[in-house]
C-alpha positions as CSV (number, residue, x, y, z in Angstrom):
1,X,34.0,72.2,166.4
2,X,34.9,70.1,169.6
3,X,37.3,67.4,166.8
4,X,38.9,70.8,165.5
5,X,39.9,71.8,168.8
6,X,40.8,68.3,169.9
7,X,43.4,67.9,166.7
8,X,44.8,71.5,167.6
9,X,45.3,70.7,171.3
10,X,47.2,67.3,170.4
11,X,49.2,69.6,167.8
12,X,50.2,72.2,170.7
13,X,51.1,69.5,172.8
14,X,53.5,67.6,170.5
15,X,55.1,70.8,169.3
16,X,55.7,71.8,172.9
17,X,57.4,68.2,173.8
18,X,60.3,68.2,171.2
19,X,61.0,71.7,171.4
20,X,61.6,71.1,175.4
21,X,64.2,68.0,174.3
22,X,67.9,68.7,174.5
23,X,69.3,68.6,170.7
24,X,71.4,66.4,169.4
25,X,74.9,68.9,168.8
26,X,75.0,69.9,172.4
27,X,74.8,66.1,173.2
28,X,77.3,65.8,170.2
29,X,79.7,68.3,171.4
30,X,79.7,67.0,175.3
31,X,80.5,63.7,174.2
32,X,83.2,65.1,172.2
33,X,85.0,67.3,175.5
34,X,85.0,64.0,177.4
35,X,87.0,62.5,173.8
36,X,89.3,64.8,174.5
37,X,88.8,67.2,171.7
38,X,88.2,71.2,172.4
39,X,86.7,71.8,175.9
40,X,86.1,75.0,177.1
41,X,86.9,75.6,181.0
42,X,83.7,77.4,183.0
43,X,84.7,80.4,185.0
44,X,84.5,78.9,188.9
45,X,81.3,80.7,190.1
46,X,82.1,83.9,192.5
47,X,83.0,83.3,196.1
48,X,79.4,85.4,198.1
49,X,82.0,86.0,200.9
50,X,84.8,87.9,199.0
51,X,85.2,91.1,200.0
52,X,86.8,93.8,197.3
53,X,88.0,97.4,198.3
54,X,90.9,99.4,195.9
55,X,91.6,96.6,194.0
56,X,92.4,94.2,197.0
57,X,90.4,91.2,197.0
58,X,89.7,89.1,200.8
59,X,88.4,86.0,199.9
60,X,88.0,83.4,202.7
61,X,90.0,79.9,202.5
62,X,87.4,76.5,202.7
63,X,87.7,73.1,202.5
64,X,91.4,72.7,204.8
65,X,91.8,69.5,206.5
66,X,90.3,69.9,210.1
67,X,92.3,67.6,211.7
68,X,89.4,67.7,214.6
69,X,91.6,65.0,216.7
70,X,95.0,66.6,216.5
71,X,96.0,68.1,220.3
72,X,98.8,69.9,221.4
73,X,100.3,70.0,225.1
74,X,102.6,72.1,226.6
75,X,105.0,70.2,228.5
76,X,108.0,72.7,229.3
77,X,108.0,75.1,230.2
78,X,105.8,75.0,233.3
79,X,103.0,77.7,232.9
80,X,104.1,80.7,235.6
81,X,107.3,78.9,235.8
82,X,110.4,81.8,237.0
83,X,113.5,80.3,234.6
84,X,116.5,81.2,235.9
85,X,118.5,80.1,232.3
86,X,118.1,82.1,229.4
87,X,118.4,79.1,227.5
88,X,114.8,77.9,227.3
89,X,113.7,74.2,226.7
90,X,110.5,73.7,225.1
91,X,108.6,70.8,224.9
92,X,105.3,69.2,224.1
93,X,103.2,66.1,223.2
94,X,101.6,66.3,219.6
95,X,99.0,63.8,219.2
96,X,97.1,62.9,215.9
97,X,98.8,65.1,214.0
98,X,102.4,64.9,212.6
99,X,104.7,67.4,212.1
100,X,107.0,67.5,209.0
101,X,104.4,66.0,206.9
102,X,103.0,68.0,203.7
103,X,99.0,68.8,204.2
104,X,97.5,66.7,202.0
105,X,95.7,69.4,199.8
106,X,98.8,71.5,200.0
107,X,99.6,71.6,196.2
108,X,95.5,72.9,195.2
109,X,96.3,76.1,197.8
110,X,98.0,77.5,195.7
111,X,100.1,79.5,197.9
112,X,103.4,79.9,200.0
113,X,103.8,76.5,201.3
114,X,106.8,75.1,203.5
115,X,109.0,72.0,201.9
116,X,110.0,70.8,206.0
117,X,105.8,70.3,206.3
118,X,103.6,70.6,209.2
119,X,104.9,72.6,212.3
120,X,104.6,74.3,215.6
121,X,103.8,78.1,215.2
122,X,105.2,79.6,218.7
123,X,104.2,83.0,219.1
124,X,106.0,85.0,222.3
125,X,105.1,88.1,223.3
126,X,102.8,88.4,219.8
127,X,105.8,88.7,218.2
128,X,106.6,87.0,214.8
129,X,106.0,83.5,214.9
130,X,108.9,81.3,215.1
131,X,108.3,78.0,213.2
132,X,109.2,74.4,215.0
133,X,108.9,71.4,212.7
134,X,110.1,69.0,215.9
135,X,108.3,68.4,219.1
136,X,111.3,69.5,221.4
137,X,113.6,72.5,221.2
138,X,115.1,75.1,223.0
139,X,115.7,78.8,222.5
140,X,117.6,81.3,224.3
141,X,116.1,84.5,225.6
142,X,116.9,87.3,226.9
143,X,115.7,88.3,230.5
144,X,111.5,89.3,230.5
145,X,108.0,88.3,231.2
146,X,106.8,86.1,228.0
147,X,103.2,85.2,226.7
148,X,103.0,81.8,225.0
149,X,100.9,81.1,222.1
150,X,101.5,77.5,220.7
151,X,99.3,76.3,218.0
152,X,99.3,73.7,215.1
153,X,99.7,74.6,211.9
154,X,99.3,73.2,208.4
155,X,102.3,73.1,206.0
156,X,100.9,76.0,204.3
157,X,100.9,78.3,207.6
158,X,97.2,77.6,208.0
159,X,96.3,77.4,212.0
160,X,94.4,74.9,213.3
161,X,91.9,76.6,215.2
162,X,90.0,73.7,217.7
163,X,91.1,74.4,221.5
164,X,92.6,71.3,221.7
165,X,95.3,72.4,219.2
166,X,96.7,75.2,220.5
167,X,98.2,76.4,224.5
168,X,98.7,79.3,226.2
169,X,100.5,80.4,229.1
170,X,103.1,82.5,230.5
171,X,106.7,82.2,231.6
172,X,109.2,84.2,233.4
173,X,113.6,84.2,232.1
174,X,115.2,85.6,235.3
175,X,114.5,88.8,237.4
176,X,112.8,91.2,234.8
177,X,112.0,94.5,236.8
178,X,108.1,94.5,235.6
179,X,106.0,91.8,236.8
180,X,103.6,89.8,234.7
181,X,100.4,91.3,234.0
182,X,98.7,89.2,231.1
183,X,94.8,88.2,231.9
184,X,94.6,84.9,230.4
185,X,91.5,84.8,230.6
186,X,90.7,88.1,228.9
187,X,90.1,88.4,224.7
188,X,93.0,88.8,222.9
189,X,94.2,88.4,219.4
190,X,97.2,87.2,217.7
191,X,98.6,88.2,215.0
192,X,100.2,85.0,212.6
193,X,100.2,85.3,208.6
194,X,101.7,86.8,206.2
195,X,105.0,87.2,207.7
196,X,108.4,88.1,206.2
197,X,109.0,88.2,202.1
198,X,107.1,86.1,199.2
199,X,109.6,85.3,196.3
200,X,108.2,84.1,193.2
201,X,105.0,85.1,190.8
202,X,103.4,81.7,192.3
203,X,104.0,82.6,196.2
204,X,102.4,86.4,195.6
205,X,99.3,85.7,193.8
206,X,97.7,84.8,196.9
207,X,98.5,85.4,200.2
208,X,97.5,83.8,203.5
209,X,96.1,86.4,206.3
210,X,95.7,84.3,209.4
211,X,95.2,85.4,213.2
212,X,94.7,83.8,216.6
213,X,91.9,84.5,218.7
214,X,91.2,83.5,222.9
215,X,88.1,83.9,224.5
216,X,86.6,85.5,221.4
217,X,83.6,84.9,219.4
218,X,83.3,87.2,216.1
219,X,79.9,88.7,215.2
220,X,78.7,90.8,212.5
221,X,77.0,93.2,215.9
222,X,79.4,92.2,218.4
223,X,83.1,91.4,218.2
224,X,85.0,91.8,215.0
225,X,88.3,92.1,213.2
226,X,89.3,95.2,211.2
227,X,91.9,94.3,208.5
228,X,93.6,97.8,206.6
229,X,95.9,96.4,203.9
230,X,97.8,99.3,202.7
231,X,95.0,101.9,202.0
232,X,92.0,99.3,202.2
233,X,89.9,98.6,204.8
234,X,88.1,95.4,205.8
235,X,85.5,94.5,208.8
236,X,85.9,90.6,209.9
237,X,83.1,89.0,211.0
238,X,83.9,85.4,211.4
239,X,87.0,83.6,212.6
240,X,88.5,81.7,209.5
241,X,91.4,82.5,207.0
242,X,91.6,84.8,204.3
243,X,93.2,84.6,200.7
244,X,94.3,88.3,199.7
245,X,94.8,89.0,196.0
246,X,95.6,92.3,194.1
247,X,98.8,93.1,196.1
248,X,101.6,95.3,194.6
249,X,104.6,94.0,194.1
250,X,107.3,95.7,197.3
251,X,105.8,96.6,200.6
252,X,102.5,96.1,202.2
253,X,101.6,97.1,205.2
254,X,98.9,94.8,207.2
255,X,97.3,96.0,210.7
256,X,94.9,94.5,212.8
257,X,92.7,94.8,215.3
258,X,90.1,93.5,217.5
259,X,87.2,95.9,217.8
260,X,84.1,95.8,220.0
261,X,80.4,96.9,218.5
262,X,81.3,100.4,218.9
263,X,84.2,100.3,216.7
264,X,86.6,100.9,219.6
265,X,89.7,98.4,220.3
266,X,89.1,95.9,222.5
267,X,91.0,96.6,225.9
268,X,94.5,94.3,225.6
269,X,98.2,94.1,225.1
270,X,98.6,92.6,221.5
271,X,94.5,93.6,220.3
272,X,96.3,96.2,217.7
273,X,99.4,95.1,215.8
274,X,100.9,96.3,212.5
275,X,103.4,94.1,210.4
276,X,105.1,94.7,207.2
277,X,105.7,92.2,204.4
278,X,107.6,92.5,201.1
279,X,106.4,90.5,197.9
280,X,108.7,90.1,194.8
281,X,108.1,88.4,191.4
282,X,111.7,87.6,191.1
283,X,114.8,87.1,193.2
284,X,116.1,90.8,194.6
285,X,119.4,92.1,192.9
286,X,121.4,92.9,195.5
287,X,123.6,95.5,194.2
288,X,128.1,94.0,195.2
289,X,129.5,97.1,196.6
């Protein structure tokens, strides 16, 4: 009794073994995909952190070049300096980083990219950003109290978001009747990407939603960011860049905001800010009158 069950023990055993080996045509057909014959492509596994809502898709943007050395430092104008030229020269030392150079994983982004390279976002006033691919410039503007945010940016309008990258400060061009009342020190939030019109099947399938934060740390009980793209709605819990996908083609409308725990906007000048952007498969017609 005790040899039968030995014989059918060892039979179990050896059964079990080669039916837990791989077999031979799944070897056979890897071996042929690395030949070069027909390989077929696995889906990329879902991103946790995507956020869908109406067909609009938020998926945050990894793996960018941190340039953690690069610094930025305002040189001109003076912060609180009273400019009595509307012409406005602006200057400052870029170290580590250089500008006009393509980001080196620019081409796997996938997205609107600019040819002229790396650059200077300058934001005044949390206006539209004005983009600076040269260390020294000037601009003319008319008479008013002006907010400067100054940060680095990679080619493909990505900021860089280490303090050391980025300044801010005020400025005053001539004898504006207001005086200047921005808290530096308080939390604000800028707005930076998308901007303007996307051209082109290739610059619409994804596009870049980027913002500047001071003094601000984002938390899913605390502090966040409330995105509404067009009729969609999205809470922001940590301070990184967003793909959006699913867009129409013609207008969308982007707003944001900083809110506290409450769901109330946090007290500040630029904290809530709506922008418009256009996106268009092809080149607009633009109808000769």
């Amino acid at each position: 009794m005790k040899t039968n069950y030995f014989f059918a023990l060892l039979a179990f055993l050896s059964i079990t073994f080669w039916a837990c080996q791989p077999s031979g045509k799944t070897e056979e057909n890897a071996a042929a995909g690395k030949n070069g014959t027909e390989q077929t492509e696995q889906p990329a596994a879902a991103n946790p952190d995507a956020m869908t809502n109406n067909g609009i898709t938020l998926t945050p943007v990894t793996n960018s070049p941190e340039f953690a050395d690069a610094r930025l430092v305002l040189k001109a104008p003076a912060d609180k300096a009273m400019l009595k030229d509307t012409t406005v020269k602006f200057d400052f030392d870029v170290e580590n980083y250089q500008l006009g150079s393509q980001t080196p994983d620019a081409g796997q982004k996938m997205c609107a990219n600019s040819d002229k390279g790396q650059h200077l976002h300058i934001i005044l006033n949390n206006e539209p950003y004005l983009a600076y691919y040269e260390s020294e410039f000037t601009k003319g503007l008319p008479e008013g109290n002006y907010v400067l945010l100054s940060f680095l940016s990679r080619s493909y309008h990505e900021s860089l978001k280490h303090k050391e990258a980025a300044t801010i400060s005020t400025f005053t061009v001539g004898k504006p009747k207001t005086k200047p009342d921005f808290d530096v020190n308080a939390e604000h939030l800028f707005y930076s990407r998308p901007k303007g019109e996307y051209i082109g099947e290739a610059n619409i399938k994804k596009i870049l939603l980027d913002f500047y934060l001071l003094n601000c740390t984002l938390t899913p009980e605390g502090k966040r960011v409330l995105a509404k793209i067009n009729n969609s709605s999205f809470t922001l819990t940590k301070w990184q860049p967003y793909f959006i996908e699913g867009l129409p083609e013609g207008e969308t409308t982007i707003s944001l905001q900083l809110i506290d725990k409450d769901g109330n906007v946090v007290p500040g000048p630029y904290n809530s800010v709506t922008r418009t952007i256009k996106l268009h498969k092809d080149e607009p017609v633009i109808e000769k009158k």
